[in-house]
C-alpha positions as CSV (number, residue, x, y, z in Angstrom):
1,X,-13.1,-1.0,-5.4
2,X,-11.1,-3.6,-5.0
3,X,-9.0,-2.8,-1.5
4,X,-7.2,-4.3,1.5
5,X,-10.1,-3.5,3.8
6,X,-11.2,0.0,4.6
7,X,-11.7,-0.8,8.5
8,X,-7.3,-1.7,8.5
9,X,-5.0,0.2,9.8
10,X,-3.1,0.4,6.8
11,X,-2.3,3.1,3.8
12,X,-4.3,0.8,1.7
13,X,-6.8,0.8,4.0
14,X,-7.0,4.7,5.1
15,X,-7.6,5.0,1.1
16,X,-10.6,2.7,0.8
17,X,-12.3,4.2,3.9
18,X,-11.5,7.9,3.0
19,X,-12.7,7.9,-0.5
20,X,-15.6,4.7,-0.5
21,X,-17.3,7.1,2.1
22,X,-17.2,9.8,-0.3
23,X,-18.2,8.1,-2.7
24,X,-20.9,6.9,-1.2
25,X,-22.4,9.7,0.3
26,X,-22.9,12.0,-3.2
27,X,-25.8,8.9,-4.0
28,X,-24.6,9.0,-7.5
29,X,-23.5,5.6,-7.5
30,X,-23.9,2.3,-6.4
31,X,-20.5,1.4,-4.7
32,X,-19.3,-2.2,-3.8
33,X,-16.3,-2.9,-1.7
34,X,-13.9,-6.8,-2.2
35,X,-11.7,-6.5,0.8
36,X,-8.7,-8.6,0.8
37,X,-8.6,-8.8,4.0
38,X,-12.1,-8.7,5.4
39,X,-14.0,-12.3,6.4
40,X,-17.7,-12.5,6.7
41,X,-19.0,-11.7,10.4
42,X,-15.6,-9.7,10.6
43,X,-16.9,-7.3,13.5
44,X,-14.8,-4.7,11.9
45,X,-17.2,-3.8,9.3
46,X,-20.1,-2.7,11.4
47,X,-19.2,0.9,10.0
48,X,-19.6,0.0,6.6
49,X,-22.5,1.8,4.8
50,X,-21.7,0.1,1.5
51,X,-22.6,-3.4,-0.3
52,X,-19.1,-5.1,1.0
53,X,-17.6,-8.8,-0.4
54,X,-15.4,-10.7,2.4
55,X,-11.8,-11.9,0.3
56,X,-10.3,-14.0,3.6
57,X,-11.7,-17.0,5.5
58,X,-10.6,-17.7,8.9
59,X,-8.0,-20.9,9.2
60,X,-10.2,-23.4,10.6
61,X,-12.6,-23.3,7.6
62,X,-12.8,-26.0,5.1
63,X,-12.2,-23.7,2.1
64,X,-8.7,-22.2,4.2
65,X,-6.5,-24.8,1.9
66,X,-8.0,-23.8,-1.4
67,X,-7.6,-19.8,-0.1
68,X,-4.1,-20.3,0.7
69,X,-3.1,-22.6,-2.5
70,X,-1.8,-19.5,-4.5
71,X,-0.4,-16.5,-3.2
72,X,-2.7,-13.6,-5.0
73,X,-5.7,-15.9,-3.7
74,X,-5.4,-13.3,-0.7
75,X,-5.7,-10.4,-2.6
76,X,-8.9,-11.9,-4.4
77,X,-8.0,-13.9,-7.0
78,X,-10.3,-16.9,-6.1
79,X,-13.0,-14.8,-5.7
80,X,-12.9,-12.2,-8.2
81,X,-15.3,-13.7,-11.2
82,X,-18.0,-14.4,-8.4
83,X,-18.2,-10.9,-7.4
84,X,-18.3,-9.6,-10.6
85,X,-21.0,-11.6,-12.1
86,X,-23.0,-10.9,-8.5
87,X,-22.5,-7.2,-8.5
88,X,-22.4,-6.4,-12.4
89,X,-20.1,-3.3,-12.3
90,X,-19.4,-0.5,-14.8
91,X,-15.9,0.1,-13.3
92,X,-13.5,-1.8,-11.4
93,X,-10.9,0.6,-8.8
94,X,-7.8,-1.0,-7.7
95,X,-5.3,1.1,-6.2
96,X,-2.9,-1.2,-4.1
97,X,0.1,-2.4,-5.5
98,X,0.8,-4.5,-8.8
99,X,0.9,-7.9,-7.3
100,X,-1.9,-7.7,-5.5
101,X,-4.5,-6.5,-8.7
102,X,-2.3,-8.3,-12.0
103,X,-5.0,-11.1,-12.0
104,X,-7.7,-8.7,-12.6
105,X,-5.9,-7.9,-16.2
106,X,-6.5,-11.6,-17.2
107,X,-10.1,-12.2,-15.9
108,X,-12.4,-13.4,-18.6
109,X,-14.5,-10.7,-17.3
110,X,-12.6,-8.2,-18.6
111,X,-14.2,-6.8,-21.4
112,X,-17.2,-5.9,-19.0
113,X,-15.6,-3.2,-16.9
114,X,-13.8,-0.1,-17.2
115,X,-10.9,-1.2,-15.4
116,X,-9.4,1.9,-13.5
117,X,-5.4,1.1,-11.8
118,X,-3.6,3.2,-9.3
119,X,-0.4,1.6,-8.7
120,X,1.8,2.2,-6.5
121,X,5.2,3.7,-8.8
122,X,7.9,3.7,-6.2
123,X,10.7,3.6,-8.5
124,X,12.2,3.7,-11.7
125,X,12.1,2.1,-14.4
126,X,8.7,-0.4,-13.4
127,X,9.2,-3.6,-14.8
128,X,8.1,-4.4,-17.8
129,X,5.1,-7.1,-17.2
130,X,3.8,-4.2,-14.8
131,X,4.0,-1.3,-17.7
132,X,2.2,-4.0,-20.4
133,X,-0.6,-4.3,-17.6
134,X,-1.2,-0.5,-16.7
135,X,-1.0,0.2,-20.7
136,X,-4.0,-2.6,-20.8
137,X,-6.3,-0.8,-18.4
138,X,-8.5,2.0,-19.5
139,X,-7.0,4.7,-17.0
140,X,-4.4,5.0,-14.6
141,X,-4.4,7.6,-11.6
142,X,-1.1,7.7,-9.6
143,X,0.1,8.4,-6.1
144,X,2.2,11.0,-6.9
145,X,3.5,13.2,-9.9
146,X,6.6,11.7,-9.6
147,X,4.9,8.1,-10.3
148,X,2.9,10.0,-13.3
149,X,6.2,11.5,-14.7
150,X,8.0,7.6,-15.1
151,X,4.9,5.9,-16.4
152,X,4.7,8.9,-18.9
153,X,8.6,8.2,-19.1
154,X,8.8,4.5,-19.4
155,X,5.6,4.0,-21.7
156,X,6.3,7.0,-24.5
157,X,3.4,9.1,-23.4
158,X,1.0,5.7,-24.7
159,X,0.0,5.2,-20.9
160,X,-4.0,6.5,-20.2
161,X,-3.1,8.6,-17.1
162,X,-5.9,10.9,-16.2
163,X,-4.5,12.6,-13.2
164,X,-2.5,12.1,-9.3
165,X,-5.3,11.7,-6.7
166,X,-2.5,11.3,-3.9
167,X,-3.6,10.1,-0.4
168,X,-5.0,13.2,1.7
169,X,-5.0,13.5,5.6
170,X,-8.1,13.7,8.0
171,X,-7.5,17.4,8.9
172,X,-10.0,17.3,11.6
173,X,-8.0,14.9,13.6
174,X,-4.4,15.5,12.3
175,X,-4.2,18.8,13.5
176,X,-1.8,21.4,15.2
177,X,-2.1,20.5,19.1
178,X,-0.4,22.2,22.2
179,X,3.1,20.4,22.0
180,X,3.6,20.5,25.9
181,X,0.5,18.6,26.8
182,X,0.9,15.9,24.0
183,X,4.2,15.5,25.7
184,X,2.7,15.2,29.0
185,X,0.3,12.6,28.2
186,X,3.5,10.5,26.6
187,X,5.3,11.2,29.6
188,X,8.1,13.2,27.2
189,X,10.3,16.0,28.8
190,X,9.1,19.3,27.7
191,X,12.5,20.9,26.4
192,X,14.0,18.4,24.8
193,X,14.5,18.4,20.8
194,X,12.5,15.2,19.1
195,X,13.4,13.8,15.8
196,X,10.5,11.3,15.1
197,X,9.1,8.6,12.5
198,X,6.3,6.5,11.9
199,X,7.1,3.5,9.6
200,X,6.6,-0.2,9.1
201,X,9.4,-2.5,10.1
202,X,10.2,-4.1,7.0
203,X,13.3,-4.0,4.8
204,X,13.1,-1.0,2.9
205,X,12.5,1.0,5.5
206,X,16.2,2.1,6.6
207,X,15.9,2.1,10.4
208,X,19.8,1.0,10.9
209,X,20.8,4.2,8.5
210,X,18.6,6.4,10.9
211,X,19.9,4.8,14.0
212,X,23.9,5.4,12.3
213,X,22.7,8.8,12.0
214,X,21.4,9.6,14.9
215,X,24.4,7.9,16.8
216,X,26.5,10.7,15.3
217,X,24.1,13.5,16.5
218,X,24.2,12.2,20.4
219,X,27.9,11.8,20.2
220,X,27.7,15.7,19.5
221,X,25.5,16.4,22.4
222,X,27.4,13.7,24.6
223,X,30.4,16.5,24.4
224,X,28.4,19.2,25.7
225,X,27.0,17.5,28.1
226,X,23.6,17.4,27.0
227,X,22.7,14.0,25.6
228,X,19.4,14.2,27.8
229,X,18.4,16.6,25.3
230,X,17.8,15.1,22.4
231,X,16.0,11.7,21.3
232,X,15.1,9.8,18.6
233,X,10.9,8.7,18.3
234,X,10.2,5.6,16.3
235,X,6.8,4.5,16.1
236,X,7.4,1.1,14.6
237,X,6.5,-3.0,15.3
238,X,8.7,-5.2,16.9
239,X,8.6,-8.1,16.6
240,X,7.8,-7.9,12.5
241,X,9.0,-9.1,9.4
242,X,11.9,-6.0,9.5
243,X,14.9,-5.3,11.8
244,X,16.2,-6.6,14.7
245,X,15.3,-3.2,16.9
246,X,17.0,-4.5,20.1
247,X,20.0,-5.9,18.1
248,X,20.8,-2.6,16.1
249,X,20.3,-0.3,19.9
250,X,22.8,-2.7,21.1
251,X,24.8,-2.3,18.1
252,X,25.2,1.7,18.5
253,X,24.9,1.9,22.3
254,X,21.7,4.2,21.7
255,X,19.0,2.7,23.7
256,X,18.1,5.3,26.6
257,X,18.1,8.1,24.2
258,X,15.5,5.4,21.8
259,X,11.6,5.8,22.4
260,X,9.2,3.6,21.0
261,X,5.5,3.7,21.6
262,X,3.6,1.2,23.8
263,X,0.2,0.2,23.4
264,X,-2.0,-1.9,25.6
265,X,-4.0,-4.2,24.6
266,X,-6.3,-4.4,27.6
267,X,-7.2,-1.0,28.5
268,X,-5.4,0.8,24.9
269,X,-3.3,3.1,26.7
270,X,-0.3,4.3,25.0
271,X,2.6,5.3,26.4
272,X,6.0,6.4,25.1
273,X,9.6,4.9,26.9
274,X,13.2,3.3,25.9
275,X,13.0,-0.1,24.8
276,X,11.4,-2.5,27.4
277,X,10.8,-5.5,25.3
278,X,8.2,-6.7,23.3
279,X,5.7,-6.9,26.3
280,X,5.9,-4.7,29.2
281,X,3.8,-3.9,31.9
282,X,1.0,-0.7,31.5
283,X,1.7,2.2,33.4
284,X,-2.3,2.7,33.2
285,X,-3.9,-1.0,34.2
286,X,-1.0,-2.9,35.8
287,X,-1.2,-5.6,33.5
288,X,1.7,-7.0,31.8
289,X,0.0,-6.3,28.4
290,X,1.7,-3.2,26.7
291,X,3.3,-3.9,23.4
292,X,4.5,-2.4,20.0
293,X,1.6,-1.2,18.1
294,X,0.7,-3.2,14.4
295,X,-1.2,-2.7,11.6
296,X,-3.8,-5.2,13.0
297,X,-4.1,-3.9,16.4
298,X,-2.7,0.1,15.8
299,X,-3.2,2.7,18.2
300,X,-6.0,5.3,17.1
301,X,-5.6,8.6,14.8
302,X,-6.5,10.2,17.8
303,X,-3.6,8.7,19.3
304,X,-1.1,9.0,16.1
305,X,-2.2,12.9,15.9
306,X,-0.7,13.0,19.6
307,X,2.4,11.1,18.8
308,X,3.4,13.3,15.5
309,X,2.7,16.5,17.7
310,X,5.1,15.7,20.3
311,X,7.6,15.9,17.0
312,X,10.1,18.5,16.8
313,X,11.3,17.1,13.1
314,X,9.9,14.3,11.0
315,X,11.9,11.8,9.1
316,X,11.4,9.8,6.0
317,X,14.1,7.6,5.6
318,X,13.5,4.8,2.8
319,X,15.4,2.8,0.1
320,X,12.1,3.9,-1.7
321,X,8.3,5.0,-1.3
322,X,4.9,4.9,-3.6
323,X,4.0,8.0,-1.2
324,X,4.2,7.7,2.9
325,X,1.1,9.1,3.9
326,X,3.0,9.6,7.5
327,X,4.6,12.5,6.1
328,X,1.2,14.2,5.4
329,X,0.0,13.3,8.8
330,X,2.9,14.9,10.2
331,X,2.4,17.7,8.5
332,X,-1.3,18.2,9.1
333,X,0.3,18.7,12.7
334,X,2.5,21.2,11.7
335,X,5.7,19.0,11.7
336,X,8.7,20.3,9.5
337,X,9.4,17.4,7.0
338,X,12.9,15.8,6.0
339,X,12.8,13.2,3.5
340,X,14.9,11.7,0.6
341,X,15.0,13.1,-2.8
342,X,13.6,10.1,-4.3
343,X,10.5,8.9,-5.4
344,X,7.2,9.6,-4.8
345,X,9.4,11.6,-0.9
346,X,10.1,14.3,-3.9
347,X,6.4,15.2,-4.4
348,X,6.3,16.1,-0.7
349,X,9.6,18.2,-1.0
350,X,8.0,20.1,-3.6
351,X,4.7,20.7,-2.4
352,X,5.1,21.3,1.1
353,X,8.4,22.3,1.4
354,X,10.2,19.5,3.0
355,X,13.7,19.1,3.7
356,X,15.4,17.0,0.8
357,X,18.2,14.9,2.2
358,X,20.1,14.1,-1.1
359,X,21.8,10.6,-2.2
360,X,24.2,9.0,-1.3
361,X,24.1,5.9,-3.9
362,X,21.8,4.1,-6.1
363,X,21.6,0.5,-6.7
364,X,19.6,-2.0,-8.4
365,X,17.2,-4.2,-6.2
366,X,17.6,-8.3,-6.8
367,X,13.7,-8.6,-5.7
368,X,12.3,-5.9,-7.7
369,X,15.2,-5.1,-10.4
370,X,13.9,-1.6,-9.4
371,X,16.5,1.2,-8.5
372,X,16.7,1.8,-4.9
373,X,18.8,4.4,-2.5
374,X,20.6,5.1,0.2
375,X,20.3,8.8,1.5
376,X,23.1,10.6,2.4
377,X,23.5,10.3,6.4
378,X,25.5,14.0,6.9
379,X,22.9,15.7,4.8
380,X,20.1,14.1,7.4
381,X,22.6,15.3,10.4
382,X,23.2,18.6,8.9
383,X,19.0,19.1,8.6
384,X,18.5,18.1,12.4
385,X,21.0,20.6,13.6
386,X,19.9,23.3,11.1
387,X,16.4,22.7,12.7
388,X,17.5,22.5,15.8
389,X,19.4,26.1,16.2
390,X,15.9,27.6,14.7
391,X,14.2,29.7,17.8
392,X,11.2,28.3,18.9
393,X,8.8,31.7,17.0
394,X,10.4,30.5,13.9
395,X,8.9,26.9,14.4
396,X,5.8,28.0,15.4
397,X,5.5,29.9,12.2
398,X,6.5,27.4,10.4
399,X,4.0,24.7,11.7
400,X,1.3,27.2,10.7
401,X,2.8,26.8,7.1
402,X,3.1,23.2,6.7
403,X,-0.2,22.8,8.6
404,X,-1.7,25.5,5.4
405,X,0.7,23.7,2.4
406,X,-1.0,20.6,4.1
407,X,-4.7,21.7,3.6
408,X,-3.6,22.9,-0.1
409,X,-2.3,19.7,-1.5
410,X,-3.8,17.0,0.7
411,X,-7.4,17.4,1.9
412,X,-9.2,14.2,1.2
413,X,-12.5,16.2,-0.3
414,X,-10.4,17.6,-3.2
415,X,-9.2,14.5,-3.9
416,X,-12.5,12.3,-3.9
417,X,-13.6,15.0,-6.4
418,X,-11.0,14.0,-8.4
419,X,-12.5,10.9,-9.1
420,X,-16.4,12.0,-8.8
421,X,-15.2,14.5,-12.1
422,X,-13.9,11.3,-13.9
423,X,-16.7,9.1,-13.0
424,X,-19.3,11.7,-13.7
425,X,-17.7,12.5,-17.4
426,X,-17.3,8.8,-18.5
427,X,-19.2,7.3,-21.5
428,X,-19.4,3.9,-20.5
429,X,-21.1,1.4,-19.3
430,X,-21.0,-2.2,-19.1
431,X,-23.2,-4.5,-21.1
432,X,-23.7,-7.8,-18.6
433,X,-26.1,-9.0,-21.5
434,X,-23.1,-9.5,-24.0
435,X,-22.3,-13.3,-24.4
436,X,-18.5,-14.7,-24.1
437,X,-17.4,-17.1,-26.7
438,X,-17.5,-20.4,-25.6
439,X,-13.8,-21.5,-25.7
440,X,-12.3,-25.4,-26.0
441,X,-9.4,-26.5,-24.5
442,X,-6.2,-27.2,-26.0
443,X,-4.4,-30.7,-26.4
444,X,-0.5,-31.3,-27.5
445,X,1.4,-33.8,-28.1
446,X,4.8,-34.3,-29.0
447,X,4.3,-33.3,-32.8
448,X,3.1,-29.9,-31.3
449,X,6.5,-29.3,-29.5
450,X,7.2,-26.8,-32.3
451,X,6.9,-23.4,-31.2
452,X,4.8,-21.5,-34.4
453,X,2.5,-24.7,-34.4
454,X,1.5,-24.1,-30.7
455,X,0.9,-20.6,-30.7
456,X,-1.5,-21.2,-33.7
457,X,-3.2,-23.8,-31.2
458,X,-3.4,-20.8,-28.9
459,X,-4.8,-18.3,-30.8
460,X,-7.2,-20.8,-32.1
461,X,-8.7,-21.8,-28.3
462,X,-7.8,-18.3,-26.8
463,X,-9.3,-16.5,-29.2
464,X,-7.7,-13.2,-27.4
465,X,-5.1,-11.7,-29.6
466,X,-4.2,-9.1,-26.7
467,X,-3.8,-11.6,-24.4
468,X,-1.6,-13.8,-26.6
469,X,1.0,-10.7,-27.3
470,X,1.0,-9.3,-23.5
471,X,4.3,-9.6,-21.7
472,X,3.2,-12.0,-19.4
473,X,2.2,-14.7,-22.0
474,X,5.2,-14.5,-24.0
475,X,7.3,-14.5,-20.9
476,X,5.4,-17.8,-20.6
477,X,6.2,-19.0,-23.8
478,X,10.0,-17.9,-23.3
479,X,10.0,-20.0,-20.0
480,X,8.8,-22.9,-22.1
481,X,11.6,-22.5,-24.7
482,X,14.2,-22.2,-21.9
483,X,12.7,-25.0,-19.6
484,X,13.0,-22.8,-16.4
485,X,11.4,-20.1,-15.1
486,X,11.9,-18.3,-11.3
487,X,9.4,-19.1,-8.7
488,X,10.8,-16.1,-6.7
489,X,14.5,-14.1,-7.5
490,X,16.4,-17.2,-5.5
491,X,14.1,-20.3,-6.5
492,X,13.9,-21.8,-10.1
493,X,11.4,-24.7,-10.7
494,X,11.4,-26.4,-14.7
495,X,8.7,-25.5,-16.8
496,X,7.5,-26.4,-20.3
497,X,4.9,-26.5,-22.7
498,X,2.5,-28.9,-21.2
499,X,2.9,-26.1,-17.6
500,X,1.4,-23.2,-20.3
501,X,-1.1,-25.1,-21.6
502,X,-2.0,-26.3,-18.3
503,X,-2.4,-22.6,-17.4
504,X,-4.1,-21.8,-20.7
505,X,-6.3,-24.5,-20.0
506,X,-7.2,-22.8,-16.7
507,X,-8.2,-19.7,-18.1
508,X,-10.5,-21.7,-20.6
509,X,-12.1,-23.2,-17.6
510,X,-12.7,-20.0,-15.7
511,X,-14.0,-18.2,-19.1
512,X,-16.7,-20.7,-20.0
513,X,-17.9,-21.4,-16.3
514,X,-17.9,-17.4,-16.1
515,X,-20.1,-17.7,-18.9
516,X,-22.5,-20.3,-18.0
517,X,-22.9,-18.4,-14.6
518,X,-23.8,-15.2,-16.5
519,X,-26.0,-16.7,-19.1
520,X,-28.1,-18.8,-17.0
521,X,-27.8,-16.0,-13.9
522,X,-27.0,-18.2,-11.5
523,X,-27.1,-17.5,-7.9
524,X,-24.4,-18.2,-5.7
525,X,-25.2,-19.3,-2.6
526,X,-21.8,-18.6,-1.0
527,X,-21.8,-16.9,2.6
528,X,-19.3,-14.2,1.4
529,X,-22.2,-13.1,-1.3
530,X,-25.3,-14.0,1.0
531,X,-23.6,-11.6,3.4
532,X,-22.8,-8.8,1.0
533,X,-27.0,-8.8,0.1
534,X,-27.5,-8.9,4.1
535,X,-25.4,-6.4,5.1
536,X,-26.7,-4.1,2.0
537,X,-30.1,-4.6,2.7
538,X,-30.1,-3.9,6.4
């Protein structure tokens, strides 16, 4: 499997630890991990029972300006060859999103594996080089039936889906807790009403339409005199690549009614309060070192089971989402759902019964050309108060329902099974012993300007007729016809034939090196593979 790093605190991440362990521990197969994100020595991985490939190296080492030279290089790219022709696998996993496992589609390696995708289908339609990749792989699981339903959609049934193997939740430690002393250890009120989410500060999350919202709940509490009441939770970052939090509690005048959670880094204590800054000092230790948890230094599950159980409502309020596995931990704690009838947020309307707040307008994305939304704020304020008049036996039975819809739909055993059934029912398997054609690089000149003349040159060095009609080399070849093509939506840089043969030229390179390495079975003697053998071996 090809992840982030299963020790991260990321969805990613949660994944890769959840299933690899599972995996692992039928001792039906021989599992490997590449981690993006892991370096070698990276005390993080001492839990890690299977062979494991470092991805990153730290910034002081001499190979950090080759590792940073290309952008996918930090999803694997660079190293992706070596670790096939070390480990030899029969299948290759990915399930992150596109541009983080694309490369893997044009590896000269390719024909060896059984390359297995799970992308991440957040909206509709995908774009088109992304749809020519999954329709090249040799199966495709998906995040949600929704996901499933578009690919289905969008490909005329041609795509190789085999089933949804959504995240899942650790039940054990997600679990309905006593409310009042979850709020105690927070230091939370015990009768006031929480409306809580846990979410990434980034763009697409819409923290300023939740904010807007909430603004017009208070103002209805402020005229009965009871705006101590009610509160919004955010479990966010801050500072991050996202909003401005203090700027937009500013903006709507919101920021004693606000909590965010704290987290210190010196003795990990977390503790919930209105916005203090980035840094404040620990109620616990005294030192001026409590901050906004992150995805590289998160609070616990312990901690997040706490947080979610001090909820009186959840809220999922995005432009889009490939699933938001924060909903399902929410709900493993008996938290009534509201989320937006879109995307992947519609599989957990449907299957455990979640609030849909409908929408309020659709738009095309510049970044993604994707359709996005924007959820309707009066539906989300006509949910909270709904909620909100419920007696408190009625929410008690209800947490017992999610918590059971929950254990239906989203318990990480049934969904490792999922895969062990495919695994266990599959044919193939690689042959390592199969030579690759030995390819020679193409030349032009000015004479082979012409556009029928090249592409014969092509399919003459290439030798790869699937490669030669995918969407991403003839999107290539119309770059080099135009003389542009976008470095990003908002950059263009030139770009012409001798750029694609360049790039053709590259693949040549990495195809008959690949080959030499297999033929001869040479050993690399690079620390990132000496320390997978150590670390499998002890």
């Amino acid at each position: 499997m090809c992840s982030e790093a299963s020790f991260i605190n990321s969805g990613f991440g949660k994944y890769a630890k959840q299933i690899l362990s599972r995996w692992h521990k039928t001792n039906k197969y021989i599992v490997a991990e590449f981690a993006s994100y892991g370096m070698v020595n990276d005390p993080r991985d001492k839990n890690i029972d299977w062979i494991y490939y470092a991805n990153a190296v730290r910034d002081n080492d001499p190979r950090y300006k080759e590792y940073m030279s290309r952008t996918d290089n930090q999803f694997g790219k660079w190293r992706f060859e070596k670790v096939l022709l070390d480990f030899k696998p029969d299948i290759v996993v990915d399930v992150r999103d596109f541009w983080m496992s694309g490369y893997q589609t044009l590896s000269p390696l390719r024909s060896y594996f059984h390359h297995i995708l799970m992308p991440t289908v957040d909206s509709a339609p995908q774009q088109e080089e992304w749809v020519d990749v999954f329709l090249s792989t040799d199966a495709i699981f998906t995040y949600s039936d929704w996901g499933a339903q578009i690919l289905k959609q969008q490909t005329n049934d041609k795509i190789k889906y085999i089933a949804t193997a959504s995240p899942g939740v650790d039940l054990d430690i997600f679990n309905i807790k006593d409310k009042n002393s979850c709020r105690q250890i927070l230091g939370i009120d015990n009768d006031v009403f929480i409306v809580g989410s846990v979410m990434r500060n980034q763009k697409r999350k819409l923290i300023p339409e939740l904010l807007v919202s909430f603004k017009k709940i208070l103002s209805i509490f402020e005229k009965e005199k009871r705006s101590d009441k009610i509160f919004l939770y955010l479990h966010t970052t801050y500072p991050d690549m996202g909003w401005d939090i203090p700027e937009l509690l500013n903006d709507h005048q919101i920021s004693n009614n606000v909590l965010f959670t704290y987290l210190c880094k010196n003795c990990s204590n977390i503790e919930s309060c209105v916005y203090c800054g980035p840094q404040k000092v620990c109620s616990k230790c005294f030192n001026k070192s409590s901050q906004f948890p992150s995805v590289s230094q998160g609070v616990t599950d312990e901690q997040l089971s706490i947080i979610y159980n001090t909820f009186d409502l959840y809220v999922q309020y995005a432009i889009c989402e490939g699933f938001g596995m924060p909903q399902v931990e929410a709900a493993a704690c008996g938290v009534p759902i509201a989320t937006v009838e879109y995307s992947a947020m519609i599989d957990i309307i449907s299957k455990l019964e979640a609030y849909p707040i409908k929408i309020k307008t659709y738009f095309k994305e510049l970044e993604t050309k994707a359709i996005r939304v924007y959820p309707d704020n009066d539906c989300l304020i006509d949910i909270i108060l709904k909620e909100l008049d419920k007696p408190i036996s009625i929410r008690n039975n209800n947490r017992v329902r999610i918590r059971n819809l929950t254990e239906k739909y989203y318990n990480w055993d049934n969904i490792a099974k999922i895969w062990e059934n495919y695994f266990d029912n599959l044919d193939f398997r690689a042959d390592w012993s199969k030579p690759l054609p030995i390819l020679r690089k193409a030349s032009i000149s000015n004479k082979d300007s012409n556009f029928s003349q090249f592409i014969n040159l092509c399919n003459n060095t290439m030798k790869n007729s699937e490669l030669l009609s995918s969407f991403k080399f003839l999107n290539m070849l119309q770059n080099a016809d135009y003389g542009f093509h976008y470095v990003s939506p908002t950059q263009i840089s030139g770009y012409g034939i001798n750029n694609l043969c360049d790039h053709i030229n590259t693949m040549i390179d990495n195809n008959n090196r690949s080959e030499e390495v297999r033929q001869k079975n040479i050993k690399f003697e690079e620390d990132f593979i000496q320390y997978a053998h150590l670390k499998n071996d002890i």
